[in-house]
PDB file of N, CA, C and O in Angstrom:
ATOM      1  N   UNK A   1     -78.775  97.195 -14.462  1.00  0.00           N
ATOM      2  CA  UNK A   1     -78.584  96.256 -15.548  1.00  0.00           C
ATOM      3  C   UNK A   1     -77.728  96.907 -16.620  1.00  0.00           C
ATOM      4  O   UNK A   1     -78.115  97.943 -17.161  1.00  0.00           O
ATOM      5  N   UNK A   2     -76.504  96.296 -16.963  1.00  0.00           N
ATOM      6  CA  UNK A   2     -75.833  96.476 -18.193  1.00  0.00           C
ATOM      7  C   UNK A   2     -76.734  96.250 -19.272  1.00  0.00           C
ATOM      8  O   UNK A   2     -77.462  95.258 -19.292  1.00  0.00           O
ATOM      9  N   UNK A   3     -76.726  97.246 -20.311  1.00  0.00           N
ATOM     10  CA  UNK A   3     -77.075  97.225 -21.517  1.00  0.00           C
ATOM     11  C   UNK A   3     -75.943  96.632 -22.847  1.00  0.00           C
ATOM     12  O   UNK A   3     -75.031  97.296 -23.339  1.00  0.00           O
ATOM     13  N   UNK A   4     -76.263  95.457 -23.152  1.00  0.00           N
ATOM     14  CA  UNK A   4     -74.692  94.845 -23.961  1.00  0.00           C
ATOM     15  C   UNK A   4     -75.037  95.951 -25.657  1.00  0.00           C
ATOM     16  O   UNK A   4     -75.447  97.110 -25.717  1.00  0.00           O
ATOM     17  N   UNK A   5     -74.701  95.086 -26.698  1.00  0.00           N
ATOM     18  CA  UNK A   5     -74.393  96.245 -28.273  1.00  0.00           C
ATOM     19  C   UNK A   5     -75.745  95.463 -28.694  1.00  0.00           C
ATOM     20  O   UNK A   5     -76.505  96.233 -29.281  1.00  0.00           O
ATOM     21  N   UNK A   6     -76.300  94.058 -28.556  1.00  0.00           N
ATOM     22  CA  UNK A   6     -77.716  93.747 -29.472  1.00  0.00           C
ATOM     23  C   UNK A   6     -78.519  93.953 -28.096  1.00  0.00           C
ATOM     24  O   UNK A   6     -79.713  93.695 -28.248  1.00  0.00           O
ATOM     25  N   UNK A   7     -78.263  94.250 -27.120  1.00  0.00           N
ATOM     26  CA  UNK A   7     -79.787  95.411 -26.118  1.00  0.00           C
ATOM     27  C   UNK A   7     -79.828  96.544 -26.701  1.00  0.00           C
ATOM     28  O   UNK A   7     -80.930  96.822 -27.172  1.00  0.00           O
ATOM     29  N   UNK A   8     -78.889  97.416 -26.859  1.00  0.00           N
ATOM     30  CA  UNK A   8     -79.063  98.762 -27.579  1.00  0.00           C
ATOM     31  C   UNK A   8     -79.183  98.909 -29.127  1.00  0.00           C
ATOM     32  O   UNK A   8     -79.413 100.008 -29.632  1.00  0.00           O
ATOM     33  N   UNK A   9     -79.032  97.836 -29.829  1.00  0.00           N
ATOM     34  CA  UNK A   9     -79.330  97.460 -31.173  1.00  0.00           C
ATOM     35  C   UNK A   9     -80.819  97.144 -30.902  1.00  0.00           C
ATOM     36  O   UNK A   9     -81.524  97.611 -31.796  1.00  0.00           O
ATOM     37  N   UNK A  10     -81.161  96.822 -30.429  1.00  0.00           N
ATOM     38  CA  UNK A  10     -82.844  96.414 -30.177  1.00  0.00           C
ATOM     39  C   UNK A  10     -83.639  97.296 -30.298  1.00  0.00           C
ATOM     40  O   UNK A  10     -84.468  97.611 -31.152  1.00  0.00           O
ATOM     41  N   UNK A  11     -83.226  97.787 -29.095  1.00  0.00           N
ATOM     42  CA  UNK A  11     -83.582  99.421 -28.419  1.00  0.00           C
ATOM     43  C   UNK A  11     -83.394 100.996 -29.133  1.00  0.00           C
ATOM     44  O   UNK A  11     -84.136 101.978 -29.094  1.00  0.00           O
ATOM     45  N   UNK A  12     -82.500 100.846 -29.579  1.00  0.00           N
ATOM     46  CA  UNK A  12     -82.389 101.680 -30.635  1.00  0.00           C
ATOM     47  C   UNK A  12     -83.801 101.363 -31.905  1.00  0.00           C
ATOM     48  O   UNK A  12     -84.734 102.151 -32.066  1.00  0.00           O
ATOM     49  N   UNK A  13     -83.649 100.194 -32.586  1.00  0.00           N
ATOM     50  CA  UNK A  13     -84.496  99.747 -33.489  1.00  0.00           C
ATOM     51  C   UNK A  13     -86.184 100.243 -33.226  1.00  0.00           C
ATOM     52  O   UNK A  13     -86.987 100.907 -33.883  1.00  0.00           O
ATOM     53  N   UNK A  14     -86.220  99.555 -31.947  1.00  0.00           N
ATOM     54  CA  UNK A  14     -87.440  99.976 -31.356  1.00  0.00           C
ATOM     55  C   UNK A  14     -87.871 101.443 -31.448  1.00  0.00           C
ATOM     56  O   UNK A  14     -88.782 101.757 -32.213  1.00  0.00           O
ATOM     57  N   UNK A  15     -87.245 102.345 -30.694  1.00  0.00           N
ATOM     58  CA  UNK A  15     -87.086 103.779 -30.560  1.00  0.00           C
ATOM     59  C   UNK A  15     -87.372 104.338 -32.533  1.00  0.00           C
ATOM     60  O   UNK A  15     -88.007 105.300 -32.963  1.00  0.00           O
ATOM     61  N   UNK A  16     -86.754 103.473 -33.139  1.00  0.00           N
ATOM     62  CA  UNK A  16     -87.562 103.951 -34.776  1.00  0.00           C
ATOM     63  C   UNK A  16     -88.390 103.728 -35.024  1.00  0.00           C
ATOM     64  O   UNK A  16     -88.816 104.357 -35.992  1.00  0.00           O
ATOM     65  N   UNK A  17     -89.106 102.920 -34.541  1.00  0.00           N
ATOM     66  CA  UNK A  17     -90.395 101.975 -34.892  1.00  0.00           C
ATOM     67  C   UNK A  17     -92.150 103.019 -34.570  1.00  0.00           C
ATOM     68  O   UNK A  17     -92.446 103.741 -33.618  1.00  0.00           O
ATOM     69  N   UNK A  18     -92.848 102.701 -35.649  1.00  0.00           N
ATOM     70  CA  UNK A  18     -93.707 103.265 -34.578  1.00  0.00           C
ATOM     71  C   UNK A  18     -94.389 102.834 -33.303  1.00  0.00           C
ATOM     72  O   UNK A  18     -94.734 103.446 -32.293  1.00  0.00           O
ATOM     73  N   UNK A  19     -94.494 101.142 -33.821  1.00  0.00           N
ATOM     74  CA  UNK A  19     -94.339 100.958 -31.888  1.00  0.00           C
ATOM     75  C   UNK A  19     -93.528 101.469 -30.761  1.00  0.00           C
ATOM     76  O   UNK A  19     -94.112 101.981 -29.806  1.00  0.00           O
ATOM     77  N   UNK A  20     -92.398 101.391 -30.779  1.00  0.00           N
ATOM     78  CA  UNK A  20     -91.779 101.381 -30.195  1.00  0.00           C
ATOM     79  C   UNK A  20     -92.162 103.289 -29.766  1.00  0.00           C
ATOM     80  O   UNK A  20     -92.182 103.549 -28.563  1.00  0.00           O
ATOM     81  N   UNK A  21     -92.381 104.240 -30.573  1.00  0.00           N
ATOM     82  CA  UNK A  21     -92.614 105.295 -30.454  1.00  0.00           C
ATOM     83  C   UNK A  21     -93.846 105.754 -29.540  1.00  0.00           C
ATOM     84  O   UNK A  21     -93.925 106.800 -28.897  1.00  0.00           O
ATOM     85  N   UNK A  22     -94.676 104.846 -29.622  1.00  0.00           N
ATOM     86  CA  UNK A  22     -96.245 104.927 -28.847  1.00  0.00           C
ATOM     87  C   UNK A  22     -95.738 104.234 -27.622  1.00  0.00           C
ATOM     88  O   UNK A  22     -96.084 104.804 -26.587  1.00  0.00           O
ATOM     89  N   UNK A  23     -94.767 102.792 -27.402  1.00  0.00           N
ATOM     90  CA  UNK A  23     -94.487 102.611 -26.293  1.00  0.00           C
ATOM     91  C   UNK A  23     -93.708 103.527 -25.256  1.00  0.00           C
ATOM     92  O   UNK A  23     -93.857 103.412 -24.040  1.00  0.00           O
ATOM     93  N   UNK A  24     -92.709 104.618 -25.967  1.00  0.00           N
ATOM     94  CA  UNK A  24     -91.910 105.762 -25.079  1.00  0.00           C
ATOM     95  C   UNK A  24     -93.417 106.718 -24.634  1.00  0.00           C
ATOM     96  O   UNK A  24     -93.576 107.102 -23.475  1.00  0.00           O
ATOM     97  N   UNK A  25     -94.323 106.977 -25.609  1.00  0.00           N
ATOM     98  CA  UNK A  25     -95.121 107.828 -25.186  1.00  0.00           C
ATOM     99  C   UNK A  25     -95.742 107.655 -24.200  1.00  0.00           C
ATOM    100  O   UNK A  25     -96.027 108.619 -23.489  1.00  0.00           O
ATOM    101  N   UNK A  26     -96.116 106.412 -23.887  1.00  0.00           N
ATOM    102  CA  UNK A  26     -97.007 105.535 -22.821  1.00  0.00           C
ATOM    103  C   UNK A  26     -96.618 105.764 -21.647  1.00  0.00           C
ATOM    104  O   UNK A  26     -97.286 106.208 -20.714  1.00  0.00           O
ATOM    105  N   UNK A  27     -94.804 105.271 -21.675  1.00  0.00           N
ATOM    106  CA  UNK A  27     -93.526 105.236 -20.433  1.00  0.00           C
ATOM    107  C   UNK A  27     -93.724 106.677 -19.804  1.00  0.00           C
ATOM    108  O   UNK A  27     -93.587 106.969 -18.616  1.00  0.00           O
ATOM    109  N   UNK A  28     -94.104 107.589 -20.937  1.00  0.00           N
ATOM    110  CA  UNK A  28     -94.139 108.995 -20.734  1.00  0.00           C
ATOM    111  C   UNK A  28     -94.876 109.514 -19.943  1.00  0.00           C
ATOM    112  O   UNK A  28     -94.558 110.167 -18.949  1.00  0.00           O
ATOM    113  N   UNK A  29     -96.195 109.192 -20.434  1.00  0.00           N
ATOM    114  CA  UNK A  29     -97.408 109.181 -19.506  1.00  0.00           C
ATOM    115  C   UNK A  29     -97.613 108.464 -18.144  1.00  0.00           C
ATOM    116  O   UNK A  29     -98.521 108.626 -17.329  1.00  0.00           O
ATOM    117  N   UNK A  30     -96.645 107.710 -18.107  1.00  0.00           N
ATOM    118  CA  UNK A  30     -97.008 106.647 -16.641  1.00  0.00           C
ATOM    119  C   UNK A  30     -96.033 107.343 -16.346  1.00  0.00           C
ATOM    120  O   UNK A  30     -96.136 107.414 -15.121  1.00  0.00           O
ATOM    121  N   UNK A  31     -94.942 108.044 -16.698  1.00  0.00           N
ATOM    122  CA  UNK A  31     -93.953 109.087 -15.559  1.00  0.00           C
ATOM    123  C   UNK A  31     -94.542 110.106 -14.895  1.00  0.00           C
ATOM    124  O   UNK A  31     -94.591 110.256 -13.674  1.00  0.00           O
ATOM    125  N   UNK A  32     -95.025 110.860 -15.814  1.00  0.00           N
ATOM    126  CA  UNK A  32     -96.832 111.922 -15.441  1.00  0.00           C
ATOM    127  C   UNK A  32     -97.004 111.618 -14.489  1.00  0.00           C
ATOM    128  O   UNK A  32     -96.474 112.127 -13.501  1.00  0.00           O
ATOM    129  N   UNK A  33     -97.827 110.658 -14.475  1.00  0.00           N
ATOM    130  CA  UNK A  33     -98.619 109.778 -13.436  1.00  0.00           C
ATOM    131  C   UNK A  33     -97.969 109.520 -11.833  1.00  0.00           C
ATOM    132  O   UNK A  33     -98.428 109.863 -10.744  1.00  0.00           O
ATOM    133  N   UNK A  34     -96.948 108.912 -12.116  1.00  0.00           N
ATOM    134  CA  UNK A  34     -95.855 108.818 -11.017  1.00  0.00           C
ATOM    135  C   UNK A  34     -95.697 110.348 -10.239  1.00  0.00           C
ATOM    136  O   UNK A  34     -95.787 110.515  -9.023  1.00  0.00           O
ATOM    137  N   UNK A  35     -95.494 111.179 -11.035  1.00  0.00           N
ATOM    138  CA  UNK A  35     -95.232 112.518 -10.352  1.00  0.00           C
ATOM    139  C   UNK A  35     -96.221 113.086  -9.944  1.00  0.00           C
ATOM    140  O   UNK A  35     -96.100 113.530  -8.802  1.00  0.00           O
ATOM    141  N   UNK A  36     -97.423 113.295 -10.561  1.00  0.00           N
ATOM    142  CA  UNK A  36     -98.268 113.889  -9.727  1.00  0.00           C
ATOM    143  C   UNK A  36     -98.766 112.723  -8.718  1.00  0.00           C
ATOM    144  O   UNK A  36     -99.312 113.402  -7.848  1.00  0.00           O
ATOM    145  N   UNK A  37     -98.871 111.682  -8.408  1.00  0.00           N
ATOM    146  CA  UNK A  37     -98.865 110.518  -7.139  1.00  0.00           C
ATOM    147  C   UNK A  37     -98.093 111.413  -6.344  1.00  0.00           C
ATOM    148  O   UNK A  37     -98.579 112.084  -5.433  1.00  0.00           O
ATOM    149  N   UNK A  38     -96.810 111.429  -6.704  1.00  0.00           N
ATOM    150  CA  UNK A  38     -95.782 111.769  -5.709  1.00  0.00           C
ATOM    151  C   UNK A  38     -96.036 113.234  -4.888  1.00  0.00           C
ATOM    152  O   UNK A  38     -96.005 113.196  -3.658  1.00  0.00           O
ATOM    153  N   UNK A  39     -96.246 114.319  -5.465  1.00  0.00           N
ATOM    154  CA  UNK A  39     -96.606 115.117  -5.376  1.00  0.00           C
ATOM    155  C   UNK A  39     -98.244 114.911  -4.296  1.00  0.00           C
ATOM    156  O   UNK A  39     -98.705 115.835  -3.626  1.00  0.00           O
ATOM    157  N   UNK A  40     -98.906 113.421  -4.385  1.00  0.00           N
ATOM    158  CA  UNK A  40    -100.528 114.017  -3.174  1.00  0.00           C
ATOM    159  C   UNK A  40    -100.097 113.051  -2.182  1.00  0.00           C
ATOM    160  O   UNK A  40    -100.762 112.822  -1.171  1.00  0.00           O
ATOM    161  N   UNK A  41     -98.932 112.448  -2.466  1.00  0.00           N
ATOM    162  CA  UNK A  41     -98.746 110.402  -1.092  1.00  0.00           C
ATOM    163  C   UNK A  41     -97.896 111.208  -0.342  1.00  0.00           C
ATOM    164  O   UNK A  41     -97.152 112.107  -0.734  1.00  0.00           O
ATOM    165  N   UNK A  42     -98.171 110.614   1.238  1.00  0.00           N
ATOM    166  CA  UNK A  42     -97.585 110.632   2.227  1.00  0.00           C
ATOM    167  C   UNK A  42     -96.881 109.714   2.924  1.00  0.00           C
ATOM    168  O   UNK A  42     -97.211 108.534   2.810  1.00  0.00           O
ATOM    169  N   UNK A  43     -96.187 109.945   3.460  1.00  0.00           N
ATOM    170  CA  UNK A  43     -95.420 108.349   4.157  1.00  0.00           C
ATOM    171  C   UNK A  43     -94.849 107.456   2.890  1.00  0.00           C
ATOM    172  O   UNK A  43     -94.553 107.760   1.734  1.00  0.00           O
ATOM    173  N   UNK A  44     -94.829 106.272   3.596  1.00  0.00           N
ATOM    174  CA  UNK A  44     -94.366 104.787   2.847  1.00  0.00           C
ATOM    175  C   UNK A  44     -94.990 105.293   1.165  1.00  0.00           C
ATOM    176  O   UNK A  44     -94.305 105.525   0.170  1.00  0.00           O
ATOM    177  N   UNK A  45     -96.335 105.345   1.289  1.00  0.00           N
ATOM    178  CA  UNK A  45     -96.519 105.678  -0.461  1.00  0.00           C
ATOM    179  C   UNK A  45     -95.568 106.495  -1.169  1.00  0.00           C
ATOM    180  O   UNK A  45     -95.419 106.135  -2.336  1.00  0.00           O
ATOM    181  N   UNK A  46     -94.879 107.490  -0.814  1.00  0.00           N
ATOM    182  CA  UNK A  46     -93.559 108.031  -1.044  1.00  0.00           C
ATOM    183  C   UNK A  46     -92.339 107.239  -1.798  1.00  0.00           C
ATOM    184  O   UNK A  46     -91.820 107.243  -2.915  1.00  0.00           O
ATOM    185  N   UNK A  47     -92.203 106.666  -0.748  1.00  0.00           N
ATOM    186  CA  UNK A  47     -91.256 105.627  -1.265  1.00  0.00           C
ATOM    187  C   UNK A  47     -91.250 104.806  -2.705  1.00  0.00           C
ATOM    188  O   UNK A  47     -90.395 104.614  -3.570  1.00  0.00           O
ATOM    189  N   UNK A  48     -93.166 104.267  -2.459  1.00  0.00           N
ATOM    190  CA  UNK A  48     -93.330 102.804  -3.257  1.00  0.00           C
ATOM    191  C   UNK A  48     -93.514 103.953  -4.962  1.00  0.00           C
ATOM    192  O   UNK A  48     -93.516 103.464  -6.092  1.00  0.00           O
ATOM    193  N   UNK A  49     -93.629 105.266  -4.697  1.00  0.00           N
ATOM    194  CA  UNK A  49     -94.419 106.107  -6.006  1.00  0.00           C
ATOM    195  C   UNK A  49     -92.908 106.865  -6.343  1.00  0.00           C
ATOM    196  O   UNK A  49     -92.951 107.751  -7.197  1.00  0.00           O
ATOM    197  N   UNK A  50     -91.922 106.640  -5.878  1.00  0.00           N
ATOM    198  CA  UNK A  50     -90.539 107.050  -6.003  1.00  0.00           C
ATOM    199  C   UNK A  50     -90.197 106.040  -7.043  1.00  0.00           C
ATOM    200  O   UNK A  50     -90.332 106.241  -8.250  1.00  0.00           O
ATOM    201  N   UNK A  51     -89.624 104.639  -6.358  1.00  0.00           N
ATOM    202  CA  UNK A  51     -89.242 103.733  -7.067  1.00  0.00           C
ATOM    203  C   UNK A  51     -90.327 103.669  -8.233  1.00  0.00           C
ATOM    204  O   UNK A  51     -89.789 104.047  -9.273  1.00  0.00           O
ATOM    205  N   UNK A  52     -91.115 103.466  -8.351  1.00  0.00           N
ATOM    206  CA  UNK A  52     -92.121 103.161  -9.712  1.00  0.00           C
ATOM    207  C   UNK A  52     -91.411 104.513 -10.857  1.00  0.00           C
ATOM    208  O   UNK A  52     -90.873 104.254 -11.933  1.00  0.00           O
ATOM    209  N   UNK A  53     -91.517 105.361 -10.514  1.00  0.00           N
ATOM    210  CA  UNK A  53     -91.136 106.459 -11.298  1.00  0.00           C
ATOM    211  C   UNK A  53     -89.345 106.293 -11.720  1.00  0.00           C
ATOM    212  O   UNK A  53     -88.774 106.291 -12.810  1.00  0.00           O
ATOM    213  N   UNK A  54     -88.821 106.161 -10.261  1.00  0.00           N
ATOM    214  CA  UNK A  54     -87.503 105.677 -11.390  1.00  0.00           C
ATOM    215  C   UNK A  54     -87.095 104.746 -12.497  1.00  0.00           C
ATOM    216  O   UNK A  54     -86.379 104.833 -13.495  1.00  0.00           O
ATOM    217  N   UNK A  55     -88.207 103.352 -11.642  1.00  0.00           N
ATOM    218  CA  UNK A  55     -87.551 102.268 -12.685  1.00  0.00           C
ATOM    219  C   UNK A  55     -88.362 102.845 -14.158  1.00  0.00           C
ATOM    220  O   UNK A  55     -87.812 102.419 -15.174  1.00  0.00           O
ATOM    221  N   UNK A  56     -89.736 103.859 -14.441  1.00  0.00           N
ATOM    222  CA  UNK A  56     -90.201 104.278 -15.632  1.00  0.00           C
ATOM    223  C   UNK A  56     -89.073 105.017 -16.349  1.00  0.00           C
ATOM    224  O   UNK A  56     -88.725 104.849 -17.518  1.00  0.00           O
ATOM    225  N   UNK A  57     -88.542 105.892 -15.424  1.00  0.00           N
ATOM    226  CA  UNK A  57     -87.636 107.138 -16.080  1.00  0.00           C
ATOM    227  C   UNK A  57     -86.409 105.953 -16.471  1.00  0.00           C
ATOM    228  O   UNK A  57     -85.914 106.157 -17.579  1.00  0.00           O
ATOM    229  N   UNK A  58     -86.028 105.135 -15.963  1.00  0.00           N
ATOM    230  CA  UNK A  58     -84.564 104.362 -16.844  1.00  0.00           C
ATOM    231  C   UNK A  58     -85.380 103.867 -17.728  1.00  0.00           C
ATOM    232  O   UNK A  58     -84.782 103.782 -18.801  1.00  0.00           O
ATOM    233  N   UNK A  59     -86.681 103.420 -17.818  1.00  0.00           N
ATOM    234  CA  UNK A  59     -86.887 102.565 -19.373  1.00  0.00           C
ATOM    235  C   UNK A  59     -86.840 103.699 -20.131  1.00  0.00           C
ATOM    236  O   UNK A  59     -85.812 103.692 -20.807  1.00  0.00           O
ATOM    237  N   UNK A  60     -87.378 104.480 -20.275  1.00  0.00           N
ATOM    238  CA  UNK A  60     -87.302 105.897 -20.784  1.00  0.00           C
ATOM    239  C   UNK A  60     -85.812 106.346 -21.575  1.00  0.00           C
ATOM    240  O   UNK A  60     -85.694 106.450 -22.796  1.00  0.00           O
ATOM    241  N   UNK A  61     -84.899 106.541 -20.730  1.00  0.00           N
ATOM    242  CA  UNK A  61     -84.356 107.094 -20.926  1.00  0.00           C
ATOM    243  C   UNK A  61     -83.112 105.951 -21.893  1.00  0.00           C
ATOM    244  O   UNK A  61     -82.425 106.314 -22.847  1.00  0.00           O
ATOM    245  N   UNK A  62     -83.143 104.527 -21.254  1.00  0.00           N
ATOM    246  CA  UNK A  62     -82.549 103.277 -22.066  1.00  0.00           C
ATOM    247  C   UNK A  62     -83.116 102.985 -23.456  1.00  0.00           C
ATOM    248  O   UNK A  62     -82.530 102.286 -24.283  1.00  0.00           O
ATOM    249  N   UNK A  63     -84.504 103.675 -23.685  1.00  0.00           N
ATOM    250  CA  UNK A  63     -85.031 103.780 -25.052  1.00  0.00           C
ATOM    251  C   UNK A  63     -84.501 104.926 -25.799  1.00  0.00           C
ATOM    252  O   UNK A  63     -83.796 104.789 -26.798  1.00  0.00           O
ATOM    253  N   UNK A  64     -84.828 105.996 -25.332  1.00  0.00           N
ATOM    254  CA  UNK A  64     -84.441 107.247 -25.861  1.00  0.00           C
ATOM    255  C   UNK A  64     -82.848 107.283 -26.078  1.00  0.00           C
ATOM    256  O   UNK A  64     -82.350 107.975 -26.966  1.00  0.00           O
ATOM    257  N   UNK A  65     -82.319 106.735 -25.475  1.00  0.00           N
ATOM    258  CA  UNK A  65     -80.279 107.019 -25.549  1.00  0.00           C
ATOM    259  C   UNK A  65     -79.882 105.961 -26.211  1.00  0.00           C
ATOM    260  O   UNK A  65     -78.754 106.037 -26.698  1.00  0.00           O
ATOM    261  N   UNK A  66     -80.636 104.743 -26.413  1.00  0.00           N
ATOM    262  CA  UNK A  66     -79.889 103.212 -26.877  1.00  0.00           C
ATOM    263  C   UNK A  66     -78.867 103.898 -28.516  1.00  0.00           C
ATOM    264  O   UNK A  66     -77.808 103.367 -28.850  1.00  0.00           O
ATOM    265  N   UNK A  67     -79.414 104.962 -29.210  1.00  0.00           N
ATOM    266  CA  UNK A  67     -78.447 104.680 -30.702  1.00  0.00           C
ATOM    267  C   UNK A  67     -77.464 105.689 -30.337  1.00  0.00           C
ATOM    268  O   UNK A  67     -76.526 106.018 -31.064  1.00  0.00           O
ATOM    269  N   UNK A  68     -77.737 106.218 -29.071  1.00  0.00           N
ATOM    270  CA  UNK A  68     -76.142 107.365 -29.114  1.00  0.00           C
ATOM    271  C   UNK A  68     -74.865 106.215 -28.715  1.00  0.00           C
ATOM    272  O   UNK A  68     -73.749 105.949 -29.161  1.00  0.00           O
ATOM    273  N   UNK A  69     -76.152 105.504 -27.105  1.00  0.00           N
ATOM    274  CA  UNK A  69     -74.686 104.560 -26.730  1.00  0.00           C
ATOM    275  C   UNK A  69     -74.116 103.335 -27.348  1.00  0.00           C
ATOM    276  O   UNK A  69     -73.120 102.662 -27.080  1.00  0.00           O
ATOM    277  N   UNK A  70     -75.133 103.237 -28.344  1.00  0.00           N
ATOM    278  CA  UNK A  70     -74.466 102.256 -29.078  1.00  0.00           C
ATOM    279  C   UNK A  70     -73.779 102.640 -30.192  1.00  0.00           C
ATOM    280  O   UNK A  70     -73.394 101.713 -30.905  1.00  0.00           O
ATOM    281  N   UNK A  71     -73.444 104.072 -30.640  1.00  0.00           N
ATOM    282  CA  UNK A  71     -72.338 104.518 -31.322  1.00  0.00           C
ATOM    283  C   UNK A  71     -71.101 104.701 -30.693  1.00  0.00           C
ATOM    284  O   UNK A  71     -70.001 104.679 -31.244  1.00  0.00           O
ATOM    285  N   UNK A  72     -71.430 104.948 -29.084  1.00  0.00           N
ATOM    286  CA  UNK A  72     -70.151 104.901 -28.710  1.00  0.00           C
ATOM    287  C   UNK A  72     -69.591 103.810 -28.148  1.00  0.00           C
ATOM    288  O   UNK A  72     -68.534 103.902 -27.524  1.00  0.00           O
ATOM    289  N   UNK A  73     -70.310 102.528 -28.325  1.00  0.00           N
ATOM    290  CA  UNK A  73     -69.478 101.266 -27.902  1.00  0.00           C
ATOM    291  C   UNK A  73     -69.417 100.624 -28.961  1.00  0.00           C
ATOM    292  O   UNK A  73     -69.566  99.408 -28.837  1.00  0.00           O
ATOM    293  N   UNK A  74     -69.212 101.104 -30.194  1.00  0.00           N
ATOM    294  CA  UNK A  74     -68.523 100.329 -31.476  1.00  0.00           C
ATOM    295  C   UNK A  74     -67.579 101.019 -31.648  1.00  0.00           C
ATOM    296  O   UNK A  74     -67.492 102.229 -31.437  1.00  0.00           O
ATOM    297  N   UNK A  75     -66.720 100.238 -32.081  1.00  0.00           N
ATOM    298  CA  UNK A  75     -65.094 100.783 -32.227  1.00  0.00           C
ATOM    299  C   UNK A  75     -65.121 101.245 -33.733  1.00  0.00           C
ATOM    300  O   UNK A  75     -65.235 100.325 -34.543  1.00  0.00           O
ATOM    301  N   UNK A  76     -65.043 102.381 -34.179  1.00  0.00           N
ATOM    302  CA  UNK A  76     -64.636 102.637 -35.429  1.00  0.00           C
ATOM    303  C   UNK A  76     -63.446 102.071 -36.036  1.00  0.00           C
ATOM    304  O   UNK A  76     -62.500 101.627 -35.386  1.00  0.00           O
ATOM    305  N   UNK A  77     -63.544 102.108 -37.708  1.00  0.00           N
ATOM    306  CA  UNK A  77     -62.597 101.371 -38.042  1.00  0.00           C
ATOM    307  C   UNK A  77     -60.813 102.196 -37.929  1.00  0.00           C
ATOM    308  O   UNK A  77     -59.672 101.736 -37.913  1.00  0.00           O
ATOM    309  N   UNK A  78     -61.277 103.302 -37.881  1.00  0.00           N
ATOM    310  CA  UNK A  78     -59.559 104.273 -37.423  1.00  0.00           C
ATOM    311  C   UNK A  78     -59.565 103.477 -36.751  1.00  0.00           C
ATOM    312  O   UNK A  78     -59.037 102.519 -37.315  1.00  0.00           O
ATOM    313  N   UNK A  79     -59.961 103.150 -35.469  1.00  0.00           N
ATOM    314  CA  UNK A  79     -59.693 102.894 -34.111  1.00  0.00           C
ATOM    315  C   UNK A  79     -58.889 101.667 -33.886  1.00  0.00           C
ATOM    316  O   UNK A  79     -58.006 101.493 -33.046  1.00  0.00           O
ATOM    317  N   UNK A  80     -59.336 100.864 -34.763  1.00  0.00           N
ATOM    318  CA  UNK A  80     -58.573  99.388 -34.299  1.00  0.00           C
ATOM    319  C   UNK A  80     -57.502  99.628 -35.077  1.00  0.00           C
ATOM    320  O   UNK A  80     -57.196 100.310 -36.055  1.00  0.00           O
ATOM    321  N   UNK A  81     -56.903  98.641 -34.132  1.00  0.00           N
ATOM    322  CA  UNK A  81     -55.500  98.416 -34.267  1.00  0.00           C
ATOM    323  C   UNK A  81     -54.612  97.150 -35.632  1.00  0.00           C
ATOM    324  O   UNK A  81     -54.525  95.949 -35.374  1.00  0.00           O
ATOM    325  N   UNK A  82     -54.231  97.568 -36.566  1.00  0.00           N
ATOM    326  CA  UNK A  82     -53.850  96.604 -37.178  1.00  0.00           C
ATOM    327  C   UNK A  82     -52.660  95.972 -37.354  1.00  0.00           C
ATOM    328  O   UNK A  82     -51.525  96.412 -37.169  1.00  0.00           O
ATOM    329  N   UNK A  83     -53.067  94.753 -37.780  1.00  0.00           N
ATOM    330  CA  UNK A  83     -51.731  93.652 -37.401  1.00  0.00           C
ATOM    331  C   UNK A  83     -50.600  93.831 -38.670  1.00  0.00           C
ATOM    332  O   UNK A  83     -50.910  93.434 -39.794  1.00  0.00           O
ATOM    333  N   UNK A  84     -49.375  94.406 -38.433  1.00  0.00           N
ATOM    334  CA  UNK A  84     -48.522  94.485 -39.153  1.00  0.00           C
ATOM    335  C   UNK A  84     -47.408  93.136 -39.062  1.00  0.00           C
ATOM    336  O   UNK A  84     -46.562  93.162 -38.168  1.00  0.00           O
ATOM    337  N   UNK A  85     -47.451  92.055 -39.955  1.00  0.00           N
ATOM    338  CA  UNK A  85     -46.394  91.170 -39.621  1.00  0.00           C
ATOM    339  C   UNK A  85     -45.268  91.521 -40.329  1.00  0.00           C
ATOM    340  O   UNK A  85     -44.649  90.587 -40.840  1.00  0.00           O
ATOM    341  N   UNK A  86     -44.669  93.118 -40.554  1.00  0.00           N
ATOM    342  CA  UNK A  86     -43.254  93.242 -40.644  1.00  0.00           C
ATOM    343  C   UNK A  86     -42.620  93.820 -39.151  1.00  0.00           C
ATOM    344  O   UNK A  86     -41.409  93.997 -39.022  1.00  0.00           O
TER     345      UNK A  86
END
């Protein structure tokens, strides 16, 4: 999933919040969780305790990164280009 500039405006926001701070901690703890699973399952449980842990680690990490990448997908004002009509 693409993250657009008001997903990472959100997300970012969130990530200040103290909710949003107890919710990364949580994500945190259910990654824990995921790994030591992974670490006692055999077979197919492998798999199903793989995926669970990745899709945790991208919320994770889409919380934790949302205000870097959304500094770098705003265009500063150097950046744009201005309209000279001479």
């Amino acid at each position: 999933m693409h993250l657009n500039s008001d997903d990472l405006a959100f997300l970012a926001r969130l990530n200040k919040s103290p909710e949003g701070r107890q919710l990364l901690r949580l994500r945190q703890a259910k990654q824990a969780e995921c790994n030591e699973k992974l670490r006692a399952v055999t077979g197919e449980e492998v798999l199903r305790w793989q995926g669970r842990a990745l899709a945790v680690d991208e919320m994770i990490a889409d919380i934790a990164t949302a205000e870097q990448k959304l500094t770098r997908v705003k265009p500063s004002v150097t950046s744009q280009t201005r309209f000279d009509p001479h």
